[in-house]
C-alpha positions in Angstrom: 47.7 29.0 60.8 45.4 32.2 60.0 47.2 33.3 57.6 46.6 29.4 55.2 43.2 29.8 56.0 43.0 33.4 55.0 44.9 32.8 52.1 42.6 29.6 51.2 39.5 32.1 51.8 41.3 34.5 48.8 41.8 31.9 46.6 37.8 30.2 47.1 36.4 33.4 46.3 39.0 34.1 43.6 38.0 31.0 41.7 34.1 31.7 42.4 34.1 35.3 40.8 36.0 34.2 38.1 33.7 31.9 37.3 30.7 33.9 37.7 32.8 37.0 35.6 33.4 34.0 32.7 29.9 33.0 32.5 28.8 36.6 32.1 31.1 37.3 29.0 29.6 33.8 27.7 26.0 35.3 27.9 27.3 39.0 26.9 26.1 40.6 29.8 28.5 43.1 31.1 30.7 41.5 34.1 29.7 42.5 37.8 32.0 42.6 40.8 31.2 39.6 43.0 32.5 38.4 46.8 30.3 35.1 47.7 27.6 34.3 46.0 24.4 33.6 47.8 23.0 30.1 48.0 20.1 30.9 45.0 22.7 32.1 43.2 24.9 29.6 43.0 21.7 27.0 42.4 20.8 29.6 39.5 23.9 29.3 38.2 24.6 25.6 38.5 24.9 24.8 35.0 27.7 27.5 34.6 29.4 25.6 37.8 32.1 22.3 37.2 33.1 23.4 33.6 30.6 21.8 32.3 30.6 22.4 28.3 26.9 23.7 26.8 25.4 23.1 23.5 24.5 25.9 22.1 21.0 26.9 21.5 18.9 24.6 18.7 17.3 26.2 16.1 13.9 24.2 15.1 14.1 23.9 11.5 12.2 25.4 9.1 10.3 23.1 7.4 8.9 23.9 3.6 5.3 22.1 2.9 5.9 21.1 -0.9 2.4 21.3 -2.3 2.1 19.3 -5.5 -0.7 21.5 -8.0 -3.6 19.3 -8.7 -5.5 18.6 -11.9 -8.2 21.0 -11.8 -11.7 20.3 -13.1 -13.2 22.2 -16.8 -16.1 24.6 -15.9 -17.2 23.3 -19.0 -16.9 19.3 -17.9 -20.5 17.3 -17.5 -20.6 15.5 -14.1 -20.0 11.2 -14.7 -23.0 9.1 -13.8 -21.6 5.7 -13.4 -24.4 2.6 -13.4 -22.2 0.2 -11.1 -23.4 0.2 -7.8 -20.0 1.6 -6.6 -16.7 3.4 -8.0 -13.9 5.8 -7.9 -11.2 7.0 -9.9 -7.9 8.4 -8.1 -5.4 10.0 -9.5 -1.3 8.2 -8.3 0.4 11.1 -8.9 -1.8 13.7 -7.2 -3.3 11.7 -4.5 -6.4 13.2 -5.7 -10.1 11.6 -6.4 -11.1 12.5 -9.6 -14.4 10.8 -9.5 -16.7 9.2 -6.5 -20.1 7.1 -6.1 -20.4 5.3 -2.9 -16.6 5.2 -2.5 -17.1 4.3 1.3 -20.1 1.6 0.9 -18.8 -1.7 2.0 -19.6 -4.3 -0.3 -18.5 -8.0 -1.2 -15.2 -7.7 -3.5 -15.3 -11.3 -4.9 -12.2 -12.2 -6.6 -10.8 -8.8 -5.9 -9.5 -10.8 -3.1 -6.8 -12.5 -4.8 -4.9 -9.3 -5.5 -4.4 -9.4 -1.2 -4.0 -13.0 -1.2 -0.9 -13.2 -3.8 0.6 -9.7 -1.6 0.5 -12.4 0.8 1.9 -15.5 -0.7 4.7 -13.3 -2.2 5.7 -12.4 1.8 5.9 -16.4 2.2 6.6 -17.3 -1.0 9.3 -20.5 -0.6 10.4 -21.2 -4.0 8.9 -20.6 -7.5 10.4 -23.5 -8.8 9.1 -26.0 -5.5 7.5 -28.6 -6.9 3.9 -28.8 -5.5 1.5 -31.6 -5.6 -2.3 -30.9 -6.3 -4.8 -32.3 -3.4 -8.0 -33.0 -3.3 -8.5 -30.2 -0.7 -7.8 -27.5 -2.6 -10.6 -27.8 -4.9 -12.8 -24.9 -4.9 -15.6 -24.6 -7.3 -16.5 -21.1 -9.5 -13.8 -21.2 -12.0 -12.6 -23.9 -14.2 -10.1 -26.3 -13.1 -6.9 -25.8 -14.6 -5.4 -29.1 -12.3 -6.5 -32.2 -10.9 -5.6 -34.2 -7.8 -1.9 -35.6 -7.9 -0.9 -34.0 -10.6 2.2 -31.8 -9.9 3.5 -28.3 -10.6 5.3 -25.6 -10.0 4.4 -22.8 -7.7 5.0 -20.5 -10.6 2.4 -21.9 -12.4 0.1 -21.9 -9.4 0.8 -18.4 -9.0 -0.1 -17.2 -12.8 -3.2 -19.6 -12.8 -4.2 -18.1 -9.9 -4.1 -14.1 -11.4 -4.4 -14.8 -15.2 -7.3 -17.3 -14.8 -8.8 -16.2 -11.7 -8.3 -19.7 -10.7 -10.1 -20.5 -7.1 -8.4 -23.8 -6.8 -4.9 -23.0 -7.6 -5.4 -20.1 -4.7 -5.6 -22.8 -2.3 -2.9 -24.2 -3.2 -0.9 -21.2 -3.1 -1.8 -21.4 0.3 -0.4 -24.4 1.4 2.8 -24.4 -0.4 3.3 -21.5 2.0 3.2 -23.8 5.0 0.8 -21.9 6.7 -2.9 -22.9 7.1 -5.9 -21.4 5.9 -6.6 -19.6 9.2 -3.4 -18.3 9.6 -3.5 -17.2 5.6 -6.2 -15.1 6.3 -5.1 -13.3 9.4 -1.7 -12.3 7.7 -4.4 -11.0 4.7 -6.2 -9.0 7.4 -3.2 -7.9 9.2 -1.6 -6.5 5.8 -5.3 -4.8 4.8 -4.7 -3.0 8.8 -1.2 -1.9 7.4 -2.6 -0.3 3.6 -4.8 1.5 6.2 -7.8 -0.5 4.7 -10.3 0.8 7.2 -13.6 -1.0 5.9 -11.6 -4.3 4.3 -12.4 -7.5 5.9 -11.4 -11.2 4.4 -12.7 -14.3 5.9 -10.7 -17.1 3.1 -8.2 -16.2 0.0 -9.9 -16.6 -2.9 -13.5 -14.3 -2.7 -15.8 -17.1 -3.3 -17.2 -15.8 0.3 -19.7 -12.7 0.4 -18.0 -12.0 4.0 -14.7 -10.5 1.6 -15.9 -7.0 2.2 -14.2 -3.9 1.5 -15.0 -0.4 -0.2 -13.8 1.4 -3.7 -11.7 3.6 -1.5 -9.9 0.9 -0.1 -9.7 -1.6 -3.0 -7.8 1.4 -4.9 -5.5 1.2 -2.2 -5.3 -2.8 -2.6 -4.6 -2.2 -6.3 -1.9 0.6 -5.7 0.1 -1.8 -3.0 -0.2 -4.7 -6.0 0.7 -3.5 -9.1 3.8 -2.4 -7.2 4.8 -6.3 -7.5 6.9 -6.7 -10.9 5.2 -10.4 -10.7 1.4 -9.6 -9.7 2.1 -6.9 -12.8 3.7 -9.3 -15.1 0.5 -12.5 -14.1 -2.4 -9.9 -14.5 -0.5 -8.6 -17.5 -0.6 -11.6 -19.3 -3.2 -12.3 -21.8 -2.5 -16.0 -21.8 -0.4 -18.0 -20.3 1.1 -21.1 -20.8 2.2 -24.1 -18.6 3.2 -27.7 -18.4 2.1 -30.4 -15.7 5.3 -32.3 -14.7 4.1 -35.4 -14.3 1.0 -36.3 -16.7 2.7 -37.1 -20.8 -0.3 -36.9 -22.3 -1.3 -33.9 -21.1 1.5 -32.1 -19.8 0.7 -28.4 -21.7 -1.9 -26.9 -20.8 -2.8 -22.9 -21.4 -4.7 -20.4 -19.1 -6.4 -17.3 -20.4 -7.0 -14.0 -18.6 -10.6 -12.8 -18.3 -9.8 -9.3 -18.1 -11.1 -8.6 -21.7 -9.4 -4.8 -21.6 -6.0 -6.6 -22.3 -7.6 -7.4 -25.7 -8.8 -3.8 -26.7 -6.7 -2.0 -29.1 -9.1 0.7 -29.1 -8.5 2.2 -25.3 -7.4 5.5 -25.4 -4.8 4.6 -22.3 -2.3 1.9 -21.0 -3.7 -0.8 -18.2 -0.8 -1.6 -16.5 -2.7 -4.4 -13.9 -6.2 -5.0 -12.9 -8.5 -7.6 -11.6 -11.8 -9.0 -12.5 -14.6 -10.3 -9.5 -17.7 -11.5 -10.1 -20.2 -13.1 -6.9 -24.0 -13.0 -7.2 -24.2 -10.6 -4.6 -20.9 -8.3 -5.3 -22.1 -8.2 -9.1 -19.3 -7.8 -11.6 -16.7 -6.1 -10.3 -13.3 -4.4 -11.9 -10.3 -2.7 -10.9 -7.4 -1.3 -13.0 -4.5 0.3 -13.4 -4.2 2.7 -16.1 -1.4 5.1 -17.8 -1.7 8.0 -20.2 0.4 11.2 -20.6 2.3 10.6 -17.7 -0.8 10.3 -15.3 -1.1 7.4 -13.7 -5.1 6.1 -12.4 -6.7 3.8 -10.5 -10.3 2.9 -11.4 -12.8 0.6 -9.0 -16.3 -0.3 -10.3 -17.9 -2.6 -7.8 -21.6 -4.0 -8.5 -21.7 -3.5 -12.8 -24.7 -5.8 -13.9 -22.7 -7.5 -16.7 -19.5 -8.8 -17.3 -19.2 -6.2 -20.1 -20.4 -3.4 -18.2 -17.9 -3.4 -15.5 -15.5 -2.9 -18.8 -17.7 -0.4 -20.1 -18.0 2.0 -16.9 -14.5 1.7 -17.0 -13.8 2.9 -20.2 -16.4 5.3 -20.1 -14.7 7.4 -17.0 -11.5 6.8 -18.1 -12.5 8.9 -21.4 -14.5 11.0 -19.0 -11.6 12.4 -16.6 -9.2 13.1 -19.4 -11.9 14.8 -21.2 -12.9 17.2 -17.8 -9.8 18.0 -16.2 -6.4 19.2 -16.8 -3.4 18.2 -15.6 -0.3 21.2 -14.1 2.5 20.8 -16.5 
């Protein structure tokens, strides 16, 4: 009888020092004689206890910041005064602003608007070839009226009339081919301006007839960025006219829509527009912002509150030719 449990006792404190010999080796400490282990010791040693396997230690990555060179300004460069109440000009590439004036001032954005509105229809978009009939309810004054009650037409065509011709009316009805009401419309619009981290944006209806469609420079060159993403906002703000056909009126079943962006027309710009969108309200004066290309830099121009409608196109131009004139680009 003593001599199982003695010979139990041998084997218990075999197995512990082995153990305790085998986790030393595993931390390359030099093995030490052991007989029991004390309580502490064995709680010390816990994970070494059971067999369990161990991951080896993690090294935290090292992580590289890539830091893209940016255009740097000409000591030789005059300083842009832009007119417009508001502006900016920011470089895609770069993430760089290349030009300021009030960029954070909220103002009233007018038809600016429409470039959030159509991000939105696009998200509920149910057809571009859905027939849609035109109601009397979606009549909105401030641009001419490209459709009349009960005539009907595609949502394609709604969609182009609504970019090309800056076409209030044909907004609305965007709106409810969606299915959604006006209310809901406009919290998706808010909700998407939250997203685009469009701190000082605000709409209160789709098509920017309302003063109460606030935002800033900084954010509409955000707006414009997220847009002109879209291969069909692109293509509709592109277009210097566009063309269409009412499905159900004979006698006047063509009809054709024409842009009032007048920079599509302007051979002599000394870069690409790639998108952009007109607004005009009393209170937002005449407002602009594009897209441009040239030499592989891509900008973004806002001017927000220009007295005229040719001015806006004018301050435009003028710090386009300004910011490839003052700074240079890394190659």
């Amino acid at each position: 009888m003593w001599e199982f449990f003695l010979a139990s006792l041998f084997i218990f404190v075999s197995f512990f020092n082995w153990m305790f010999v085998k986790a030393d080796l595993k931390s390359r400490e030099w093995p030490r004689a052991y007989f029991l282990p004390s309580l502490g010791e064995v709680i010390a040693r816990g994970e070494s206890l059971f067999w369990l396997p161990h991951a080896p230690a993690q090294k935290k990555p090292a992580y590289i910041e890539v830091i893209t060179p940016r255009p740097v300004k000409r000591d030789s460069g005059q300083e842009f005064s832009l007119v417009a109440t508001s502006g900016l000009a920011y470089d895609c590439k770069h993430d760089f602003y290349l030009f300021e004036k009030e960029a954070d001032r909220q103002l009233p954005i007018a038809s600016i608007s429409k470039l959030m509105s159509a991000l939105v229809f696009l998200e509920h978009n149910l057809g571009w070839n859905a027939v849609y009939t035109i109601n009397e309810a979606d009549r909105r004054d401030g641009s001419k009226l490209n459709f009349f009650p009960g005539e009907q037409v595609l949502v394609r065509d709604l969609f182009y009339s609504a970019l090309v011709a800056s076409d209030n009316s044909a907004i609305m009805s965007l709106v409810r081919a969606t299915k959604l009401n006006e209310g809901e419309f406009v919290a998706l619009m808010n909700s998407k301006a939250v997203a685009l981290k469009m701190t000082n944006t605000h709409f209160v209806e789709p098509t920017g007839l309302s003063e109460l469609n606030v935002s800033t420079a900084r954010d509409v060159a955000k707006l414009v960025g997220e847009a002109m993403k879209d291969l069909d906002i692109r293509r509709a703000v592109l277009s210097d006219k566009y063309e269409l056909e009412i499905i159900n009126n004979k006698k006047n079943h063509r009809r054709v829509i024409k842009n009032t962006d007048s920079l599509l027309k302007n051979s002599d710009l000394s870069v690409k527009i790639i998108g952009g969108k007109t607004g005009y309200l009393s209170k937002a004066g005449y407002c602009f912002a594009g897209n441009f290309i040239k030499d592989d830099q891509e900008i973004i121009t806002v001017v927000l509150g220009a007295d005229s409608p040719a001015s806006r196109f004018r301050e435009t131009e003028r710090l386009l030719d300004w910011i490839f004139q003052s700074y240079d680009w890394p190659k």
